[in-house]
C-alpha positions in Angstrom: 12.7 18.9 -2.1 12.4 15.9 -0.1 9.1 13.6 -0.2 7.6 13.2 2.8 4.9 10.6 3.3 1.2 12.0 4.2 -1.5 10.0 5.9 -5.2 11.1 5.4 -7.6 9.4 7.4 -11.3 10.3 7.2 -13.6 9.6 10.4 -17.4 9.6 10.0 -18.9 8.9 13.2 -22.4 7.4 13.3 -24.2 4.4 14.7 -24.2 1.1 13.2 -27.1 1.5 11.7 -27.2 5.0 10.6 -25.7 5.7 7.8 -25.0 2.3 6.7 -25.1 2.9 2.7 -23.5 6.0 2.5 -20.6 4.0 4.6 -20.8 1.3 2.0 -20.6 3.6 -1.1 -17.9 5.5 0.1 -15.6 2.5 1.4 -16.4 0.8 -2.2 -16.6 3.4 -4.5 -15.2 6.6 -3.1 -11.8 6.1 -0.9 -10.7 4.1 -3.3 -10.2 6.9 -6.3 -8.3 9.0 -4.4 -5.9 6.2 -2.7 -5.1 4.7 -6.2 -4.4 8.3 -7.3 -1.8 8.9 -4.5 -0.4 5.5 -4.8 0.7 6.5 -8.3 2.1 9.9 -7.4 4.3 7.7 -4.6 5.8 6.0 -7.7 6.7 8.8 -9.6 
């Protein structure tokens, strides 16, 4: 079966100032998990 390459973006939409932390946690602690995860299934 051929690999195809998948792209999942996530948009929050909010002001500037609202929701400012839960931005910051999930640009530093969440996306992260899941993009190092499919980076290694790319490789395998």
């Amino acid at each position: 079966m051929p690999q195809t390459d998948r792209v999942v973006r996530v948009f929050i939409s909010s002001t500037f100032r609202d929701m400012f932390r839960e931005r910051d946690i999930l640009v530093k602690r969440i996306f992260p998990q899941p993009r190092r995860m499919f980076e290694r299934s790319r490789t395998t």
